[in-house]
N, C-alpha and C positions, 0 to 999 in steps of 0.2 A: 187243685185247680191251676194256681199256678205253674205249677212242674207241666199241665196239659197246652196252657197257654206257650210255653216257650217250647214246648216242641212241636206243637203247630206250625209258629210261627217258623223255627229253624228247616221245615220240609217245603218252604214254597221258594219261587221261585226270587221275590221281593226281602225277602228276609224277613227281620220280625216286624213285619206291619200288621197291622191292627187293619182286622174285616169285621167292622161292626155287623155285616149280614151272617156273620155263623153265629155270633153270640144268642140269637134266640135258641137255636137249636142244641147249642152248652148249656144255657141256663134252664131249656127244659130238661134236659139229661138230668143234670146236679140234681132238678128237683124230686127225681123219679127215687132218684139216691137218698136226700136228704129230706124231704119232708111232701108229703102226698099233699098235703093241706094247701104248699103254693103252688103246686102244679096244678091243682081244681082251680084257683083262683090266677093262676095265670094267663096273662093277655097276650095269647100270641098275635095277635091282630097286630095291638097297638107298638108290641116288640119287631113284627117288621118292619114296621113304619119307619125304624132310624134309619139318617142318614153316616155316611161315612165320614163326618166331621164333628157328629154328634160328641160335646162335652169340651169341643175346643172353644177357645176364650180367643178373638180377636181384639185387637186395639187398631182401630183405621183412624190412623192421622192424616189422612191425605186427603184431595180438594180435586175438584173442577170433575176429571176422565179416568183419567189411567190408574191411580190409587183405588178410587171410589167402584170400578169396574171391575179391578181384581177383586176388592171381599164383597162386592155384589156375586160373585161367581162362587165366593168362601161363606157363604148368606145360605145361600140357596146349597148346600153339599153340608148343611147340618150346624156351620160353627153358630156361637153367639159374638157377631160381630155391635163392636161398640165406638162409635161415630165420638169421637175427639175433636170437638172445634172451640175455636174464637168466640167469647161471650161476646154478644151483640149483630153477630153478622156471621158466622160461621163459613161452613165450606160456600167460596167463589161461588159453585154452580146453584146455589140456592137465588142470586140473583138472575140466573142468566133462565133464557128460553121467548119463545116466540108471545107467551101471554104474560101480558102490562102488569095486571092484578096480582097472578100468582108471582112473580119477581117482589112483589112491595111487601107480598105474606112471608117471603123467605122461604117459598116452597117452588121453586122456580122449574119448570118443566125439565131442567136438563139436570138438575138435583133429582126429578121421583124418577129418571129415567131408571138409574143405578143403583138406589136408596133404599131399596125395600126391604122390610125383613131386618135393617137391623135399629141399635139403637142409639141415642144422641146425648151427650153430656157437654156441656161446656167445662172448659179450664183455661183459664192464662197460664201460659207455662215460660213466660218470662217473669211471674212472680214467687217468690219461695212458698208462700202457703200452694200456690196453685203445683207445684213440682213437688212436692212432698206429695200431696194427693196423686199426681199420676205415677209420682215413683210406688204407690202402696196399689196404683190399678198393673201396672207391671208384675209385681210381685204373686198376681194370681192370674196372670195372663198368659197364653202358650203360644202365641203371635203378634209381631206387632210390623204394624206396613206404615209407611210416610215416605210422602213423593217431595219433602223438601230438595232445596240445591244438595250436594255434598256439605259440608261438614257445620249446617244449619242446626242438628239436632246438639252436635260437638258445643255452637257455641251456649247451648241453651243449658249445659252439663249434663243432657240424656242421650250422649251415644251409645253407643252398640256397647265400648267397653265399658262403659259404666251402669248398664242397663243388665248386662247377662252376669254383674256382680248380683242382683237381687233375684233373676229368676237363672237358675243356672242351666236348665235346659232350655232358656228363649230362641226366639224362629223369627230372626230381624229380617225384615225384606227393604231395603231403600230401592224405588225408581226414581229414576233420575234421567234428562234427556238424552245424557253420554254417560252415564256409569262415574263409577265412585274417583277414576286417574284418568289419565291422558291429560293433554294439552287441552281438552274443553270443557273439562269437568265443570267447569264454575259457571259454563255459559246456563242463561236461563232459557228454556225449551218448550213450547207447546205445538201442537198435531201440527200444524202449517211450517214450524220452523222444520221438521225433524222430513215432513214429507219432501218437500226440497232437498233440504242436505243427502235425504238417502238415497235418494235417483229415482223416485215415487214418481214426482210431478213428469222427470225428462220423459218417462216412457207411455205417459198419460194424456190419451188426446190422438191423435194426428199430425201430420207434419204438418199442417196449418194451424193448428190450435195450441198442439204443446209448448212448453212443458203446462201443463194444469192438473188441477189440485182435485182429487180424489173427493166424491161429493158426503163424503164425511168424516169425522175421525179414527181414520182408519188408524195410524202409530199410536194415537194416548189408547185406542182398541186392542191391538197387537202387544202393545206393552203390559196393558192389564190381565191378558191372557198369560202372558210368556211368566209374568208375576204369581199367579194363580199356580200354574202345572209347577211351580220352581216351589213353591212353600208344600202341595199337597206331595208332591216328592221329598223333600224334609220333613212334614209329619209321616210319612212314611217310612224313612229311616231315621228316626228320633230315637238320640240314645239319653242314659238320664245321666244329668249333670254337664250335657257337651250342647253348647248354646251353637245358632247356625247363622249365618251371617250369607243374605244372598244378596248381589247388587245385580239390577237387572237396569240395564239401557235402552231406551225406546228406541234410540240409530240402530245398534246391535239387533234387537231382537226383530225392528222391520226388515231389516237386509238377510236375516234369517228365514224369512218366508218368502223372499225373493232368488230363491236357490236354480230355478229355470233362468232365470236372466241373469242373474250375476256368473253362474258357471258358464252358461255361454259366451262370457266373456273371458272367465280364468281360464277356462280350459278348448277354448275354441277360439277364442282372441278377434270375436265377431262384437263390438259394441252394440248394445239394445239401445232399437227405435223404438218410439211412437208408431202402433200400426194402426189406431184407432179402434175398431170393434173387428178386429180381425186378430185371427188365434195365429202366432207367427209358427208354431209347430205345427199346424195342418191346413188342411184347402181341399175343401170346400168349409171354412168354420168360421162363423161368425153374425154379423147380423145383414140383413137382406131385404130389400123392398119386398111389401106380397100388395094385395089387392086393397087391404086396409090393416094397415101398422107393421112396423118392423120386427120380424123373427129371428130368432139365433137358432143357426143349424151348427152341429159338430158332427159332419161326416167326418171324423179324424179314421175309420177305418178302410180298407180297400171295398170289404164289405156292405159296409157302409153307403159308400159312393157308387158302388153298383146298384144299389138299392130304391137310393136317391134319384139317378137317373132313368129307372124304371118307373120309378111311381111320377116322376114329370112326361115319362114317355118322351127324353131324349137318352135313346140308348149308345144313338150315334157319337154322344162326346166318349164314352167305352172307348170305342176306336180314335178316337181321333188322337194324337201325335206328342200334342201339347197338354192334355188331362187323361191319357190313360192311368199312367203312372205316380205316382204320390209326388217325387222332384219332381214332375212335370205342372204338376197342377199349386206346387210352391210357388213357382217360377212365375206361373202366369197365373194368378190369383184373381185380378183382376177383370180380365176375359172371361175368364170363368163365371166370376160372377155375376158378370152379364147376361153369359147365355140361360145361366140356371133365373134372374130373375123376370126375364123374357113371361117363363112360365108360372112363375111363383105370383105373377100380377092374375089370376084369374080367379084368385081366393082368397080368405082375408087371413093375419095367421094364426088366429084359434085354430080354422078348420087346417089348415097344412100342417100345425103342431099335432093335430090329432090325427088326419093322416099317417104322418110322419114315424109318428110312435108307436103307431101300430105296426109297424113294419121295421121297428127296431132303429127308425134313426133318429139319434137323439136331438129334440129339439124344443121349442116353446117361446113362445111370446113375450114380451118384453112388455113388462106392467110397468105401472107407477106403485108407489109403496104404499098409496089408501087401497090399491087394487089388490097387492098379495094380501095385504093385514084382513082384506074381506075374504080370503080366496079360502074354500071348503078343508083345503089343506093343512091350514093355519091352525084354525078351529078345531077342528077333527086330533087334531093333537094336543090341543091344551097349550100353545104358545102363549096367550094371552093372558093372566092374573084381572079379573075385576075388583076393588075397595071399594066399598061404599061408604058412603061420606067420610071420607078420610081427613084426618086431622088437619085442620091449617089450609084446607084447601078450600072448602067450603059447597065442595060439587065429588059427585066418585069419580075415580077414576081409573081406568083401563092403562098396563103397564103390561111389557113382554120381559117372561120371565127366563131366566139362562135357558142354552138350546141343549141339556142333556135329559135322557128318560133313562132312571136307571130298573131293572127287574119290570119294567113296560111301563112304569108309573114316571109322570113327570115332574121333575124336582120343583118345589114350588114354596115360599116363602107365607108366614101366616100373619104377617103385620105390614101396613103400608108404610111408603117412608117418612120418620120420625120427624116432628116439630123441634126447632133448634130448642136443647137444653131436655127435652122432655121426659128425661128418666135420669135427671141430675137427684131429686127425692130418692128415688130406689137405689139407684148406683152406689151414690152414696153413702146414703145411710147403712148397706149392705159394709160399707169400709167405714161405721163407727160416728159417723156426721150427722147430728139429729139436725131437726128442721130449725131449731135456732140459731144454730151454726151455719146453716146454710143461708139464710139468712143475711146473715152479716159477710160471709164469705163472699154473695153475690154485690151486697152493701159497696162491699173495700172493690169490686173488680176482678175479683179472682174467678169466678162463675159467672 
């Protein structure tokens, strides 16, 4: 089995990564081979069901977005993620969110946004007894993520090199505002400082509003992401005995999905504006009065815009001088979308979005966000996770779960998010700590 396992994995194109989706079909083969008994009582059902992280061990040290967002991402893709906080008040985002009650429970709206699925132990790990117990959760651990400053974990004596001495194939991920060097490593960083410094805010807005602030956290977002794909590519090429060390920077990794505007600049030496809700690659694209609420149309093709100005019945901009041509209709964007919303006022834009669409040009209405979270679409695919009475909260609640569907099933977590401490009995005593020790361990401040 072995000798088939490494030549699997040597024929593809990732190397030897582990596809937890063929092991059902190895495990039933073997069983046809080795014993007819567990092929009868084999579950193939429940054997699809794995996830591609299934059996990995996370350790989430980290607080507030960006940490807590990447193993909500590592949560839902199979791992068993295990939530590392401060005894008494834990992760920041447990206080924070819109409702009074849940902040004072320590189950704080913007804690269950990210929290689900995994689980919670407290430890002081400025204490020796509390650092000996997380150096023994290391030690069976195959990831571990914390969004301290740089060399925060250094002072506590569990950095990276003293960590991948106990698990030698560990999968260390730090975020950090600017990455582990440079000149600002040591600043402290959250979504508002990082949206600023990247050129987020300059090109957000219009030239009368900008620079302004993106209406949520979009870099502790983008960094938790850029965190996620950076470790499930090191469990992918995980070798044994060689520990992996990622540092991921929230500046870095936003200015990395700003690749249309910033190249515009390296390689076209055109500075990015503020255009407001206009698409500065095309014209007719953007949003646009109609009879009731604002539409986004992206004619971005020529097709397109012939299209568009048939189903308005003004064919005549076709010809005209100034919007025949694509530069033409850059140039004058404005005019343009004048004339186009001359006609776009005799309907409201549900009905023009559906028009629209049916004739291939791409378009739709501009909802508020209670509007999409109701919208058939949403649902129809399983976006939303329900808990019912879920711990610490005292009421169920509804949570959106990561946005992948793997093999048409969507990835979905089976625990709501954890009560601070709440699986400090199991954890622990799984690492040899009966309940009298826990006890006193909680007594002295260590838990």
């Amino acid at each position: 089995m072995k000798v088939f396992r490494q030549r699997l994995a040597a024929s593809r194109p990732l190397g030897k990564i582990r596809c937890v989706q063929l092991w059902p079909c190895i495990l039933r083969w073997s069983a046809v081979l080795l014993d007819k008994h567990v092929l009868e009582n084999f579950d193939m059902e429940s054997a699809m069901a794995s996830k591609p992280l299934d059996g990995i061990t996370v350790l989430d040290l980290t607080n507030v977005l960006a940490g807590p967002f990447c193993c909500h991402q590592l949560a839902h893709f199979g791992a068993e993620v295990i939530k590392v906080e401060m005894p008494g008040r834990g992760d920041l985002a447990r206080q924070l969110g819109a409702d009074a009650e849940l902040n004072s429970r320590l189950m704080g709206v913007s804690f269950l946004a990210q929290n689900a699925g995994k689980r919670s132990v407290t430890l002081n790990l400025k204490s020796d007894k509390g650092r000996a117990l997380f150096e023994k959760l290391v030690s069976r651990a195959d990831i571990l993520v914390e969004n301290f400053r740089p060399s925060v974990m250094e002072r506590l004596g569990l950095g990276f090199e003293t960590l991948k001495e106990l698990k030698k194939d560990l999968i260390y991920c730090a975020i950090s505002g600017f990455g582990q060097d440079g000149p600002m490593r040591d600043l402290p960083a959250y979504d508002q400082i990082v949206q600023g410094m990247s050129g987020v805010m300059s090109i957000t807005g219009d030239a009368s509003s900008a620079p302004l602030r993106v209406g949520y956290p979009m870099c502790d977002t983008i960094g938790g992401l850029t965190a996620a794909m950076a470790i499930c590519a090191a469990v992918a090429g995980r070798k044994q005995n060689t520990p992996q060390f990622i540092d991921v920077s929230m500046l870095e990794a936003t200015l990395a999905t700003m690749g249309w505007v910033v190249s515009n600049h390296l390689v076209a030496g055109i500075e990015p504006k503020p255009l407001g809700n206009e698409n500065f690659t095309a014209s007719p694209s953007g949003a646009f009065e109609t009879g009731e609420g604002l539409l986004n149309i992206s004619a971005n093709k020529q097709q397109q815009f012939e299209s568009l100005c048939t189903l308005l019945g003004r064919e005549d901009l076709l010809a005209h001088p100034d919007y025949g041509e694509r530069e033409g209709r850059l140039k004058n964007r404005q005019a343009l979308k004048g004339e186009l919303e001359k006609e776009l006022r005799a309907k409201s834009a549900h009905e023009w979005a559906e028009a629209m669409n049916a004739v291939g040009i791409p378009s739709g209405a501009i909802l508020s966000v209670p509007e999409i979270l109701a919208h058939p679409q949403i649902s129809e695919r399983g976006m939303l996770t329900d808990f019912k009475d879920a711990p610490g909260t005292g009421r169920d609640i509804r949570l959106a779960r990561n946005a992948v569907k793997m093999d048409g099933d969507a990835l979905s977590v089976n625990t709501p998010p954890p009560e601070l401490g709440a699986d400090n009995e199991d954890i622990f005593g799984q690492l040899g700590v009966g309940p009298d020790e826990l006890a006193v361990l909680k007594k002295e401040g260590v838990l």
